[in-house]
C-alpha distance (Angstrom), angle and dihedral (degrees) to the residues before:
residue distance angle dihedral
X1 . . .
X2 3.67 . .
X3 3.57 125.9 .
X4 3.76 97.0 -122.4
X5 3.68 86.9 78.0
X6 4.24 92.9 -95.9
X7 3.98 111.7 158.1
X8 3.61 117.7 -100.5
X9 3.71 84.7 -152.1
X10 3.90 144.6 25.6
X11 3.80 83.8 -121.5
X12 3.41 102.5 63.6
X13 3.73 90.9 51.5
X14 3.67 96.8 55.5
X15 3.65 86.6 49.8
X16 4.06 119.3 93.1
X17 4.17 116.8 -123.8
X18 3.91 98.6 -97.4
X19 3.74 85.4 -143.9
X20 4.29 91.5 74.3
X21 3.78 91.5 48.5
X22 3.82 91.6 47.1
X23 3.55 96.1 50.0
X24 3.37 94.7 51.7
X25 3.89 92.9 46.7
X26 4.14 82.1 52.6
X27 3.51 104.8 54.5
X28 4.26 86.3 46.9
X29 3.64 84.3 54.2
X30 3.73 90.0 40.7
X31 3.89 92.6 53.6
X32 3.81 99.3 45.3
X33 3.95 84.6 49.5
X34 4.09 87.0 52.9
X35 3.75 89.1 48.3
X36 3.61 101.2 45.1
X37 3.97 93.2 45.2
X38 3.84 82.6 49.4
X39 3.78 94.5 56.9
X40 3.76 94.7 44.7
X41 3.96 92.9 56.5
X42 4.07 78.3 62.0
X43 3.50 99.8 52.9
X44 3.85 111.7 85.2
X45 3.99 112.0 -141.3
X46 3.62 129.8 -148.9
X47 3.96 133.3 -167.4
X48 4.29 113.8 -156.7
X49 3.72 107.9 -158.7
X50 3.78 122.6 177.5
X51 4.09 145.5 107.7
X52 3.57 116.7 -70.6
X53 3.56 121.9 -81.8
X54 4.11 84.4 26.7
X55 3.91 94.0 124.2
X56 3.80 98.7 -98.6
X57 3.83 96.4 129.5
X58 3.96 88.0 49.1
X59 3.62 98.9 51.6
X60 4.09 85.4 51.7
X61 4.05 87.4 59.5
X62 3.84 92.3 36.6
X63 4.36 79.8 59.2
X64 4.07 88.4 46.5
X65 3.42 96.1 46.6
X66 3.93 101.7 43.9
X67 3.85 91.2 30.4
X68 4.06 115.4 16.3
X69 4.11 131.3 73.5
X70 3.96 118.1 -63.9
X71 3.47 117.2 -75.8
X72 3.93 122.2 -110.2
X73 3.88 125.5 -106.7
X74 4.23 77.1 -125.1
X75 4.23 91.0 55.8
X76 3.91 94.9 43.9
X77 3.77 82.1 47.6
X78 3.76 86.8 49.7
X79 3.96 90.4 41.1
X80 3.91 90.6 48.8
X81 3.95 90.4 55.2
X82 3.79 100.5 44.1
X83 4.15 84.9 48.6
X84 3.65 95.1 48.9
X85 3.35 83.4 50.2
X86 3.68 108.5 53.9
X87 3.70 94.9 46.9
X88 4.13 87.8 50.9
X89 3.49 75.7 61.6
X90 3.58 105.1 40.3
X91 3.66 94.8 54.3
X92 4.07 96.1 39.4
X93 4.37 81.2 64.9
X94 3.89 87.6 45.1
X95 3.41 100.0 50.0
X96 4.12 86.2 42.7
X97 3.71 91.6 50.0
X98 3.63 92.8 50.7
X99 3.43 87.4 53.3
X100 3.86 96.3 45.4
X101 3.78 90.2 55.4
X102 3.42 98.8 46.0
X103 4.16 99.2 -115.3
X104 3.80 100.9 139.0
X105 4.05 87.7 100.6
X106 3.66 88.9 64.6
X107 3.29 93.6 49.1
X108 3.61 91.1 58.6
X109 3.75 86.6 44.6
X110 3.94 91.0 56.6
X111 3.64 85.4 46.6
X112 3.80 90.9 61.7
X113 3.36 96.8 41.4
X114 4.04 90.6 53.7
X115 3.64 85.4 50.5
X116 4.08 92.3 59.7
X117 3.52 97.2 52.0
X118 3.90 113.5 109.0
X119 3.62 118.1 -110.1
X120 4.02 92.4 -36.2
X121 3.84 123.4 162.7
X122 4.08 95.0 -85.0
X123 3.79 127.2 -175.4
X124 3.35 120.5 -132.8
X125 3.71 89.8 -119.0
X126 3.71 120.1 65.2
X127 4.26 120.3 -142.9
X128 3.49 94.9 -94.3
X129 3.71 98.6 41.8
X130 3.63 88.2 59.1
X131 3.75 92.3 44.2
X132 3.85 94.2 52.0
X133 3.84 84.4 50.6
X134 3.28 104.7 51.5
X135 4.34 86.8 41.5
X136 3.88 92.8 51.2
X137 4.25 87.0 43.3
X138 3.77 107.4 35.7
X139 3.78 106.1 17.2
X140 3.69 111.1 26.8
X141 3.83 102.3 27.3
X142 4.06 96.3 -142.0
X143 3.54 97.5 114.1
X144 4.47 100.5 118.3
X145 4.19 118.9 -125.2
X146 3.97 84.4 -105.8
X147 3.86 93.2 59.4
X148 4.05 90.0 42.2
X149 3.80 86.4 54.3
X150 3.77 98.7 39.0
X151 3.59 89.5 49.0
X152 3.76 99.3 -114.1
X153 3.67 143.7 -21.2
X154 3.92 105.9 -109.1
């Protein structure tokens, strides 16, 4: 305990000055700070306001896709699902709207008129075939196993 700076004790002698170590420690810490700061002036931010339903979410994946890392075969799986599902949806509230308005004549109208066209590229479905297909499949639920299988009943 002198005041020449002696040690008290042989422990304190075998002991490194904390203040080396820390400064050390503090200019790592000072560095990585430097180099993450440096990467975040590079990144380029962007805030999407809007209402819901306003597109937001798909101009975030319109970014990813044209911008972003390769999707997975797992997301495109994902992808393929939630689009299969959203026009399974899409055309159950057509086909429900058409039917709530009362337009089914003029689908058998446009039917007729398809049929009168000379030597045209025709399908071998007509508009309201298709539209009592996709009703009795998708919106109604009365289409049988053996027209499921078979791939329809027209």
């Amino acid at each position: 305990m002198g005041c020449c700076g002696g040690a008290s004790s042989p422990d304190e002698v075998a002991t490194p000055s904390p203040s080396v170590g820390a400064s050390a420690e503090s200019r790592t810490i000072d560095n990585q700070l430097k180099r993450m700061r440096h990467e975040e002036e590079g990144k380029i931010k962007m805030l999407l306001l809007g209402a819901g339903e306003g597109g937001k979410s798909t101009i975030l994946k319109q970014m990813r896709l044209l911008y972003g890392t390769e999707l997975s075969d797992d997301d495109l799986r994902m992808y393929g699902v939630v689009v299969r599902s959203n026009i399974v949806v899409a055309i159950r509230k057509l086909c429900g709207h058409l039917r709530n308005l009362g337009l089914e004549e003029e689908l058998d109208r446009e039917s007729c008129e398809n049929e009168d066209l000379e030597d045209g590229d025709h399908s071998a479905m007509t508009c309201r075939q298709a539209y009592d297909e996709l009703m009795a499949y998708l919106v109604d639920n009365t289409a049988t196993a053996a027209e499921m299988e078979g791939g329809g009943g027209g």
